[in-house]
C-alpha positions in Angstrom: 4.0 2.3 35.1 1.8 -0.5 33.5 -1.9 0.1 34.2 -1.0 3.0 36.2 -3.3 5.3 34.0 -6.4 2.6 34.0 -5.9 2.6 37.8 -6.0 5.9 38.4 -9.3 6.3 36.4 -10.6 3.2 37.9 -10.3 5.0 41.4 -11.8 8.4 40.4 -14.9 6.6 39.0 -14.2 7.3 35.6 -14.6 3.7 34.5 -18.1 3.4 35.8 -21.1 1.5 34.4 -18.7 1.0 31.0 -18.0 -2.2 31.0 -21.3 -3.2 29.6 -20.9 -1.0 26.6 -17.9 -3.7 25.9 -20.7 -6.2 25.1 -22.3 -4.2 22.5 -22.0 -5.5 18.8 -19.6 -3.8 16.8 -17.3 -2.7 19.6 -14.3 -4.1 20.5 -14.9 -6.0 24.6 -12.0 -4.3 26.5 -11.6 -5.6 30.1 -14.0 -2.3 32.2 -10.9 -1.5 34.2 -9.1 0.3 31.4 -12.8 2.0 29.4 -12.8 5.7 29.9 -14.9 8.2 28.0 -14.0 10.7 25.2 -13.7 13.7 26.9 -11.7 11.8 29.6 -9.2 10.2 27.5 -8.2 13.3 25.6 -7.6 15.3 29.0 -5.3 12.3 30.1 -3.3 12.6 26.4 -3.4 16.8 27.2 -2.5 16.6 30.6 1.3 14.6 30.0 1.6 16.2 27.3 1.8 19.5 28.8 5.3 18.7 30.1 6.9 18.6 26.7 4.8 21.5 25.7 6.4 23.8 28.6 9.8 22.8 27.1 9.4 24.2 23.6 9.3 27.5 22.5 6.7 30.3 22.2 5.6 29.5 19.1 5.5 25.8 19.5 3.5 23.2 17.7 -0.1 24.4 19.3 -1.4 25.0 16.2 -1.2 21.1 15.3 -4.2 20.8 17.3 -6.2 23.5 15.8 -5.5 22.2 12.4 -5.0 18.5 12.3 -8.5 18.2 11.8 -9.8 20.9 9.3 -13.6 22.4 10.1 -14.6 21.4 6.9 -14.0 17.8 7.0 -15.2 17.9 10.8 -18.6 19.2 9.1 -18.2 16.4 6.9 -17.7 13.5 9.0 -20.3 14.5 11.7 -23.1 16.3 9.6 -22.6 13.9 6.4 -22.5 17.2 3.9 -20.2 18.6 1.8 -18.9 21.9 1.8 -16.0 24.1 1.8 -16.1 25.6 5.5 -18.5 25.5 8.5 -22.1 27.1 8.1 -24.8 27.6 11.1 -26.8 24.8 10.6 -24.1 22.5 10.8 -22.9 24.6 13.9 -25.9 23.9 15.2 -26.3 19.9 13.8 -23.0 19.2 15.8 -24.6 20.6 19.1 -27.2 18.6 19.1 -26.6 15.1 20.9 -28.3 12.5 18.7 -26.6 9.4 17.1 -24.9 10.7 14.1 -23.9 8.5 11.0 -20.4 7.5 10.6 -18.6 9.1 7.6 -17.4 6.5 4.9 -15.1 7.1 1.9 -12.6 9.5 1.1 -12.0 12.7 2.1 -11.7 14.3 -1.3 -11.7 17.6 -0.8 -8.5 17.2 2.2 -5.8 20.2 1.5 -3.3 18.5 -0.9 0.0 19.9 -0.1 3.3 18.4 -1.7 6.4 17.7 -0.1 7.9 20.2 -2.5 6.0 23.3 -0.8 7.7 23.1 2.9 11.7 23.5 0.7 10.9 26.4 -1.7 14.3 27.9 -1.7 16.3 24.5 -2.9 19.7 23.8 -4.3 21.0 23.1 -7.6 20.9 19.3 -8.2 24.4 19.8 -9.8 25.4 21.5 -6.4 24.1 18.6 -4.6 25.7 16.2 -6.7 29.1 17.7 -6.5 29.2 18.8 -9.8 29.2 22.3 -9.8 31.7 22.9 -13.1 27.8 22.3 -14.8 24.5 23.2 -14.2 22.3 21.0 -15.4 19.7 23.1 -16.8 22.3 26.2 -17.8 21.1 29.6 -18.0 17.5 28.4 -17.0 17.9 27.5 -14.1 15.8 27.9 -11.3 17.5 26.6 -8.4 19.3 28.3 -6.2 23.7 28.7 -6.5 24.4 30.1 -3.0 25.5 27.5 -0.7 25.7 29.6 2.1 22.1 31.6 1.0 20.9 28.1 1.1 22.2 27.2 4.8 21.0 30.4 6.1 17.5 29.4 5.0 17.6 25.5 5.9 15.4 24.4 8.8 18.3 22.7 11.7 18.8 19.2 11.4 16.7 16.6 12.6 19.5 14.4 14.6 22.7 13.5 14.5 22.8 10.4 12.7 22.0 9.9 8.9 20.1 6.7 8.0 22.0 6.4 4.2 25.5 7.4 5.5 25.3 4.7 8.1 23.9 2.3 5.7 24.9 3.1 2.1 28.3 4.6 3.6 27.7 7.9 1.5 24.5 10.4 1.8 23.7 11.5 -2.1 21.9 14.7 -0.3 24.8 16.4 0.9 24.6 19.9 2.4 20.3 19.6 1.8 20.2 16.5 4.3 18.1 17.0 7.2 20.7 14.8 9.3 24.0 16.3 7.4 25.9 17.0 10.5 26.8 13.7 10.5 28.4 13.2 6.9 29.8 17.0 6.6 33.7 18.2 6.6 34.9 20.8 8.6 34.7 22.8 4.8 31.4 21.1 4.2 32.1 18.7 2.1 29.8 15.6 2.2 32.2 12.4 3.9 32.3 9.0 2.1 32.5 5.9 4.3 34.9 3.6 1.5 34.7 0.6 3.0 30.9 0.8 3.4 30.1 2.4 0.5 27.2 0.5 -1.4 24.5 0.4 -4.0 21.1 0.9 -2.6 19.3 -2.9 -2.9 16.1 -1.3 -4.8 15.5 -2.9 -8.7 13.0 -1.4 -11.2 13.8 1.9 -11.3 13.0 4.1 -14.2 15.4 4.8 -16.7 15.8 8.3 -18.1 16.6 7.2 -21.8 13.4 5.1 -21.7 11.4 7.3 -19.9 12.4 9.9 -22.7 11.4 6.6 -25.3 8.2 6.5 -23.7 7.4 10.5 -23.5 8.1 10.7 -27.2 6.1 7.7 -28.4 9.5 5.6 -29.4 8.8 2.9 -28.4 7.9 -0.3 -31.0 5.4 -3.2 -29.0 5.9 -5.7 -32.0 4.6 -8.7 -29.6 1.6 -6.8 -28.1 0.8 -5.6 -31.9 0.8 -9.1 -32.8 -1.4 -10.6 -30.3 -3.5 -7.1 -30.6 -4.3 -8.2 -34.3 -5.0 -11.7 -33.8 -7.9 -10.0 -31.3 -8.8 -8.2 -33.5 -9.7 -9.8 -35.9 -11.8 -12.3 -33.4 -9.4 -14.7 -32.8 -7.7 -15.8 -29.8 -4.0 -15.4 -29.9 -2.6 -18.8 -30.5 -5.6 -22.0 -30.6 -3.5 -24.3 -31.7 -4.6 -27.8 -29.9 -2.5 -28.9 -27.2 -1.3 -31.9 -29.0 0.4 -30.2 -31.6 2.4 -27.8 -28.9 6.4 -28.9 -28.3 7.2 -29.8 -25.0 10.9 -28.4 -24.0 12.2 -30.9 -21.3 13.5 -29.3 -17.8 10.7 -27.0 -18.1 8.0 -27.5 -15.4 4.5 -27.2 -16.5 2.7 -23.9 -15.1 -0.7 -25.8 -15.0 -1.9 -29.4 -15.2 -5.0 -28.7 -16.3 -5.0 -28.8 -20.5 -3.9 -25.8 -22.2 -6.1 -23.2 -22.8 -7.4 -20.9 -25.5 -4.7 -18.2 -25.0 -2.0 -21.3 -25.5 0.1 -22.6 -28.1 1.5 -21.0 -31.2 3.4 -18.1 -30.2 2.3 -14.9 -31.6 4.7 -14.3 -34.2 3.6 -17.6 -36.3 0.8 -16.2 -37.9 -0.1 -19.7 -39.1 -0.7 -23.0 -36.9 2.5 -25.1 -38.4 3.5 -28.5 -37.7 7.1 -30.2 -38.1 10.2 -30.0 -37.0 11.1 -26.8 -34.3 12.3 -23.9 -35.3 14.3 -21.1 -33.4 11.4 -19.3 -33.5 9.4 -22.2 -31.8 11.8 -22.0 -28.9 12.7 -19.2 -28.0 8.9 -17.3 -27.6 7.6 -18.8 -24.1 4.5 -20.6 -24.4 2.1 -20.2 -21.0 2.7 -24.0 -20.3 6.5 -23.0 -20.6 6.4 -20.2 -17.9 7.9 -20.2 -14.7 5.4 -22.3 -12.5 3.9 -20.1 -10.0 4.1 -22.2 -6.2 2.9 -19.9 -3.6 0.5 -22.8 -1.9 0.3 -22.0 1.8 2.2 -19.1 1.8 1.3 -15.7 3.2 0.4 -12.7 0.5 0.7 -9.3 1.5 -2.2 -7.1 -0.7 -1.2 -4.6 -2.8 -2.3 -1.8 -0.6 -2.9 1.9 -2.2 -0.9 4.6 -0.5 -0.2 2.0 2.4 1.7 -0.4 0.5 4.6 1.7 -0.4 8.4 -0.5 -0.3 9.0 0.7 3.1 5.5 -0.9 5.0 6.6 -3.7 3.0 9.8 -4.2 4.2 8.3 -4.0 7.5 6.0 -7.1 6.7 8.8 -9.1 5.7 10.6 -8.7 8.3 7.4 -10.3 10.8 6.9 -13.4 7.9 5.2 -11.9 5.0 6.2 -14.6 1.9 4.9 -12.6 -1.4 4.3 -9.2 -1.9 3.2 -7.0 -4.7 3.4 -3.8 -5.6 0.8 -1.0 -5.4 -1.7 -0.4 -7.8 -0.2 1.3 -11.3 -2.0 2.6 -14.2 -1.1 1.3 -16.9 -1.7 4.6 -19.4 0.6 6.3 -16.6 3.3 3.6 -17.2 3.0 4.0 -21.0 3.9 7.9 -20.3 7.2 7.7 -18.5 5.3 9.5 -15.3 8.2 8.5 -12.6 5.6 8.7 -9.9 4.0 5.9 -11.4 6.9 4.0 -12.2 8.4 4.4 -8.6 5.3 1.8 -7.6 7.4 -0.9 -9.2 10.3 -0.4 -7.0 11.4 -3.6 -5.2 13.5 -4.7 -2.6 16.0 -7.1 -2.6 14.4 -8.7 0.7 11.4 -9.0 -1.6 12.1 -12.6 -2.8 8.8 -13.3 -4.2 7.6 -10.1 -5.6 4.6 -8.8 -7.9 3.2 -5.4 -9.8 -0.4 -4.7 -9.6 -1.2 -3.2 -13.0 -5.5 -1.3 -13.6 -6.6 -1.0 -16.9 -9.9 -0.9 -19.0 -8.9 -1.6 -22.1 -6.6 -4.5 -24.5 -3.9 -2.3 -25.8 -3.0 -0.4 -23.6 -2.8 -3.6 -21.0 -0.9 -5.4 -23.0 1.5 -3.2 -24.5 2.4 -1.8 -20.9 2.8 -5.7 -19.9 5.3 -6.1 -22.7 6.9 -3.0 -21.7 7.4 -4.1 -17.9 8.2 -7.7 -19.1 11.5 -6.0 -20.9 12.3 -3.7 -18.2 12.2 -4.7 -14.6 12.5 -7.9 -12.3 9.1 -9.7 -11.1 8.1 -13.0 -10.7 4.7 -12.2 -11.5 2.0 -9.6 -13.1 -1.4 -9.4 -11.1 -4.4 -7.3 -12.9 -6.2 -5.5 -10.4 -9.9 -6.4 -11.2 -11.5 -5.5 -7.4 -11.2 -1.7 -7.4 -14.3 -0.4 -6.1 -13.4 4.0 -6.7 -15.4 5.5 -8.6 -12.3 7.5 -10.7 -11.5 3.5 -11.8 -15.2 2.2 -12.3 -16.3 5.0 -14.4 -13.5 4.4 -16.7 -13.9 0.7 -17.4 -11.1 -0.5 -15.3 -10.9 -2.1 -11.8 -14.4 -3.9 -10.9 -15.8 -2.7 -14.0 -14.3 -5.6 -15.9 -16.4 -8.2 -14.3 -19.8 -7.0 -16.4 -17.1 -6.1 -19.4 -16.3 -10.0 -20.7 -14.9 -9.4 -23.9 -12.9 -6.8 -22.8 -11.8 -8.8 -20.0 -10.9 -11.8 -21.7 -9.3 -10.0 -24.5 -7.1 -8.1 -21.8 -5.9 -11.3 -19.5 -5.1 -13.2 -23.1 -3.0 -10.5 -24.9 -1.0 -9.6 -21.8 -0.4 -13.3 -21.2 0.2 -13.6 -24.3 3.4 -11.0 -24.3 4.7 -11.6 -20.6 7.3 -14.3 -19.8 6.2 -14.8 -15.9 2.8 -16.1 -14.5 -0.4 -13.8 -15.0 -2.5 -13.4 -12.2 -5.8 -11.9 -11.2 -8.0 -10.3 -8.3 -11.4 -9.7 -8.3 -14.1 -9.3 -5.7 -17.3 -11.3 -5.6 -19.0 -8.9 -7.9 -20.0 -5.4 -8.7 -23.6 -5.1 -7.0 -24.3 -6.9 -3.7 -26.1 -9.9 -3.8 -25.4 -10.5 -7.5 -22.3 -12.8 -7.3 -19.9 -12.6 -10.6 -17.0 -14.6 -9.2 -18.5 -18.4 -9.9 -19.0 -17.6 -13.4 -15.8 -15.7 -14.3 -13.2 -18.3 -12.4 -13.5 -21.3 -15.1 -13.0 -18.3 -18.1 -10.1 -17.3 -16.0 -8.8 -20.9 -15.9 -9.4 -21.1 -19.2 -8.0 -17.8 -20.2 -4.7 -18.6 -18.8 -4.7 -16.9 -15.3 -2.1 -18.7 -13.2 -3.2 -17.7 -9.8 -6.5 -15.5 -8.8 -7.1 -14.0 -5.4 -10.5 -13.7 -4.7 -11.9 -11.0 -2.2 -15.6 -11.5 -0.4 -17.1 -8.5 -1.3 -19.1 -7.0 -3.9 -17.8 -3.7 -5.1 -21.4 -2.0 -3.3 -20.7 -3.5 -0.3 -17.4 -1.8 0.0 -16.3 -2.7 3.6 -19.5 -2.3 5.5 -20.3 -6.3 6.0 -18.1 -9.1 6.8 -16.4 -11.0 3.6 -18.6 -13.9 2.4 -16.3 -16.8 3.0 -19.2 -19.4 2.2 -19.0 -18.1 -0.9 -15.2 -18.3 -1.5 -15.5 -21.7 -0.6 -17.9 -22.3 -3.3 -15.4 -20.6 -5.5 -12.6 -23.1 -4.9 -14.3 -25.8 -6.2 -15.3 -23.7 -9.7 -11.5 -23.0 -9.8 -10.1 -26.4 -9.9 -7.6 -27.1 -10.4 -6.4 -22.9 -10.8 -5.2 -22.0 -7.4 -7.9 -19.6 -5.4 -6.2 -17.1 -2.5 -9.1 -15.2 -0.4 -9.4 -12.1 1.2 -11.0 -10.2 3.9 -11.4 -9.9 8.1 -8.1 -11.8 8.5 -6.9 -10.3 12.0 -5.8 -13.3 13.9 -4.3 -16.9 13.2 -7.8 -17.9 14.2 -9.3 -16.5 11.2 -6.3 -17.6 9.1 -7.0 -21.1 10.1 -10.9 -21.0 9.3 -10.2 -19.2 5.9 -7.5 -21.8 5.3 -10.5 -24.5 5.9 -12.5 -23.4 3.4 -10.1 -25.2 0.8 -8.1 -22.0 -0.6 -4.7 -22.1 -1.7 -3.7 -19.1 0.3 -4.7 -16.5 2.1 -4.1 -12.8 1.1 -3.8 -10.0 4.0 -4.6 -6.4 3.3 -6.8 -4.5 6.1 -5.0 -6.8 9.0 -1.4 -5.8 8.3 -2.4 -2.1 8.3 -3.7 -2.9 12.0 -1.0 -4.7 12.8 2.0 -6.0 10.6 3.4 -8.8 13.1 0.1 -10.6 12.2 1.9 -12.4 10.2 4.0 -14.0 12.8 1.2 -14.3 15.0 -0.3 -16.8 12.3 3.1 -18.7 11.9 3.9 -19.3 15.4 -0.1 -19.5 15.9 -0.1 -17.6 18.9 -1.4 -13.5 20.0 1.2 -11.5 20.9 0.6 -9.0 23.2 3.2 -6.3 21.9 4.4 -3.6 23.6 4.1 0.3 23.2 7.9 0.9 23.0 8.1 -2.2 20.4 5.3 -0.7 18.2 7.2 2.7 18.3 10.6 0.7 17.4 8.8 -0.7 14.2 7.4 3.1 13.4 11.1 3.8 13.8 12.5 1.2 11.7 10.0 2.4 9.3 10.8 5.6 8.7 14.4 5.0 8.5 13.3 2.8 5.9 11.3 5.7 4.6 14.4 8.2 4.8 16.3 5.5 2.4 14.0 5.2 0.1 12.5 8.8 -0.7 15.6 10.9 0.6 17.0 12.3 3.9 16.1 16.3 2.7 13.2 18.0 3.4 11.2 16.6 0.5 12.0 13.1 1.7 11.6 14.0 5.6 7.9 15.2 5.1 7.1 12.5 2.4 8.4 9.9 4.9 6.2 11.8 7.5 3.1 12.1 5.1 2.9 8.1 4.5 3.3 7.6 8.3 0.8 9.3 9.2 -1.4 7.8 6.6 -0.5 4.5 8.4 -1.2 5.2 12.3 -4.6 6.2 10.8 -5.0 2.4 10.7 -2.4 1.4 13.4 -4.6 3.6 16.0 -7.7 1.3 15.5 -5.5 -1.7 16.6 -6.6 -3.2 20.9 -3.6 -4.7 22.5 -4.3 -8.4 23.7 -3.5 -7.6 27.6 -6.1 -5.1 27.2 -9.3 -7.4 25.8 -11.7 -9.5 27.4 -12.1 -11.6 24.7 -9.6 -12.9 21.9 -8.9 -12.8 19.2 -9.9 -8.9 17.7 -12.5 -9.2 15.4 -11.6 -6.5 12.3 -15.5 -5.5 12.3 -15.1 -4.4 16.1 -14.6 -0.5 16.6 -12.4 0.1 19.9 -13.8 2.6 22.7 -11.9 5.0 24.6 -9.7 3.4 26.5 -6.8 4.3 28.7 -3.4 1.9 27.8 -1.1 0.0 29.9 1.0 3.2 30.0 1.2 6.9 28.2 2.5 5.6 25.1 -0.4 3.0 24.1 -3.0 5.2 24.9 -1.2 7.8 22.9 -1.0 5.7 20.1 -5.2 4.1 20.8 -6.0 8.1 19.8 -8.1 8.7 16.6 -7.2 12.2 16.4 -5.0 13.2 13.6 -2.9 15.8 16.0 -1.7 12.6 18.1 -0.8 11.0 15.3 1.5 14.4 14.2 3.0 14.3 17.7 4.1 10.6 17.5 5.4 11.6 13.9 7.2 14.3 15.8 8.8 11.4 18.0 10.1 10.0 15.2 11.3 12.9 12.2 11.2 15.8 14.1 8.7 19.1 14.7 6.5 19.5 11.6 6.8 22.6 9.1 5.5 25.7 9.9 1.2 25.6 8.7 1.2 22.0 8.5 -1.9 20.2 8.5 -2.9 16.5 7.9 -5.8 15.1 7.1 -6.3 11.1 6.7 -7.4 9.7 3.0 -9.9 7.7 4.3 -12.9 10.0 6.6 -13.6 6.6 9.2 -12.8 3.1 9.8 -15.9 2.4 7.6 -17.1 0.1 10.7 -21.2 -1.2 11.3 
């Protein structure tokens, strides 16, 4: 069956005078015999899809197509306007056949539907949870009593085998799993698997006793108050000289250079001392005293909005990713007890070196939620997420905003190193307005400031994604970081750019973009070799991942079309990936936009598709038909290529 489908187009003519559009900048060279044109590469993807079609019922999934991509964003991406539905000028812009613009950004104004709306009749928890001698909520209960109601309404399972029974040894969703056939008695009662019956590997979940702490305001931050006064009254928390600061022996140093401002007396001793130590002296951590931070040479998974949830994560471990960090939180949203927030800390226990990613504008509320993670979950290390470029962040004070905002930076990396017990570390981009580089002038503060480890991406926040990263200028960086360890970031697709980034004198190298478009990069940059992967081994790894999915947000219907949701959100990326057979030239450049083009076989040209109702149908593969009036539309409009 391999290059059946580019064979067949070859001889019909339909590959005709493309190959030179191959050699165009910006577009992805892909060997003429597999190029095909739009129009031709969506009858192909219609055409054997029609056999499946036939198969299912009246009302199918036809309206999938109609929908997955909504008239209004379609206005959007092609006429550049905003609106609310189509008009007839833009009726009549999208006849017309000039070069349009490509659509950047986010689709803000995308239908927003939560997993909750496709399972509006659901079951009592306390039915769910086999303890039905309670309710939970009493007398106010909104849920539903009625087993058998319940079943008569539930959608039919997706499969036969559960993902947690299998794994965990008992499914905690009972009768509301979408796979319960497998774990249900002949009187319904959910099965338990003794001798496999386990805790599910995932640390820093959110307690309900603190999160009810945290709601009502009961929580005390004596160390962040501490340090809080000492800035505020202009002082840097702790300036003793580093010649008056005990060494404890079997602790290794977490810096060679000397200590910095934000070291030395811990914050409780309001007054430098000198003497003999004291129990106070030794058991507050110092930053020299902090676990040392060695991740030289090692490959760092970005902390990816939406993308970077556990299970994508999971994924990159398994193909060689060494750290990984968790995705962006807000801290304010931490401070509340909101458990959607709180469930970005989650980690996996195949997470061995693993980070939180924690935005902010502002001292206090930094370092008290810093204080409040460093008593409540497991990391090895705090990053504060100085690069992002939204405008919901920027606007505020946080994210980019803090590299014109000094004070208020170095205020917020010195009280929250001050208060945590593990390394402090920092990303930032090269600056806020293009051309106007920040990063040179900001590393040696950082240094100085007490930042362990900063990653430094090669963009400006106005440059967004639209240029190359500036890795001249990361290489510049490294030397006004001695001897702080410098990670970059940006257009790292191949083990070819690993190796030239890794030239330019960094530490480390961060991936973000490139493990979207293909998580086994980073075995392709240990083994330093391309791997030409095949269509049935990219759909096993969007298999293992939503099984992973199914584990970690629930084998119901909530969990199902959550699990679904985040896929989808991925092949958005994973579509703009080339396979190697299929290029001219190697490596993949992540600046280069693929053409049509027909795959090796029905399943990689399926998944080459940049329509959102292919995506739906390889979801379909995967967790089952889709609820009735569902429609998708990706975060991001375009692949925000030039």
């Amino acid at each position: 069956m391999a290059e059946s489908a580019a064979e067949a187009l070859a001889e019909s003519g339909g590959g005709e005078d493309l190959g030179a559009g191959a050699l165009e900048p910006g577009v992805a060279p892909i060997k003429p015999q597999y190029l095909t044109t739009k129009e031709k590469f969506h009858e192909f993807l219609e055409a054997r899809g029609q056999e499946k079609s036939c198969r299912e019922t009246g009302e199918g999934n036809h309206y999938v197509r109609d929908l997955a991509e909504p008239e209004a964003k379609r206005i959007r991406m092609e006429d550049g306007q905003p609106g609310e539905g189509p008009t007839e000028e833009a009726a009549e812009h999208l006849e017309q056949p000039q070069a349009q613009k490509r659509a950047r950004g986010q689709n803000k104004g995308r239908p927003h539907i939560k997993p909750t709306h496709y399972d509006k009749n659901r079951l009592c928890p306390s039915l769910v949870q086999e303890s039905a001698a309670k309710c939970f909520f009493g007398d106010r209960c909104r849920f539903l009593h009625d087993v058998s109601c319940y079943l008569e309404t539930k959608p039919a399972d997706l499969g036969p085998r559960c993902v947690l029974f299998e794994t965990y040894g008992r499914c905690p969703y009972g009768v509301t799993c979408r796979f319960a056939g497998a774990h249900l008695g002949p009187k319904g009662q959910n099965l338990v698997q003794e001798e496999v019956v386990q805790a599910p590997p995932v640390r820093n979940s959110l307690d309900k006793a603190l999160q009810q702490q945290l709601r009502k305001r009961k929580i005390h931050f004596e160390r962040a108050e501490q340090a809080l006064h000492q800035l505020g009254k202009g002082h840097l928390p702790g300036s003793t000289p580093s010649a008056t600061v005990p060494m404890v022996p079997g602790v290794e140093s977490a810096q060679q250079a000397p200590l910095g401002p934000c070291t030395g007396t811990p914050p409780s001793s309001p007054m430098q001392t000198c003497g003999p130590l004291t129990d106070e002296d030794i058991v507050r951590l110092r930053s020299c005293e902090k676990r040392r931070l060695d991740i030289t040479g090692k490959l760092y998974l970005a902390p990816l909005t939406t993308c970077g949830n556990l299970p994508f994560r999971r994924i990159c471990k398994r193909f060689g990713a060494d750290v990984t960090c968790g995705e962006m939180a807000v801290c304010t949203n931490l401070l509340q007890g909101q458990t959607s927030e709180w469930a970005l800390l989650k980690r996996h226990q195949c997470e061995d070196i693993f980070g939180v990613q924690l935005e902010g504008a502002f001292p206090d509320t930094m370092t008290k939620c810093a204080e409040l993670l460093n008593r409540t979950i497991e990391v090895d290390f705090v990053d504060i997420n100085v690069g992002c470029p939204i405008d919901l962040v920027y606007k505020k004070g946080g994210g980019c905003a803090l590299m014109n905002r000094s004070a208020k930076f170095q205020q917020i990396v010195c009280g929250m190193n001050q208060v945590l017990d593990v390394p402090l570390t920092v990303k930032i981009r090269t600056g806020v307005q293009d051309r106007v580089n920040l990063a040179h002038r900001l590393l040696p503060k950082l240094r100085d400031w007490g930042a362990a480890l900063v990653t430094l991406h090669g963009r400006s926040r106005e440059q967004r994604y639209t240029k190359l990263a500036d890795w001249q200028y990361i290489k510049q960086c490294v030397t006004a970081a001695s001897p702080m360890p410098l990670f970059g970031n940006g257009d790292i697709l191949s083990y070819e750019d690993a190796n030239c980034a890794m030239q330019t004198g960094v530490a480390g190298i961060m991936i973000a973009r490139g493990a979207l478009l293909k998580p086994w990069l980073f075995t392709e940059i240990k083994e330093q070799r391309h791997w030409d992967i095949s269509s049935s081994e990219r759909l096993d790894i969007l298999r293992d991942f939503t099984n992973y999915g199914l584990e970690h947000w629930g084998s119901d219907t909530q969990g199902v079309e959550k699990t679904r949701r985040f896929l989808l959100e991925w092949l958005s990326f994973l579509c703009r990936y080339v396979p190697v057979g299929l290029l001219e030239r190697l490596p993949q450049r992540i600046n280069e936009r693929p053409p049509y083009y027909l795959g090796r076989d029905y399943l990689e040209t399926l998944m080459a598709s940049q329509k959102a109702a292919d995506w739906i149908h390889i979801s379909e593969m995967l967790l089952g038909p889709v609820p009735p009036n569902f429609v998708f539309v990706p975060k991001h409009k375009a692949n925000a290529y030039k």
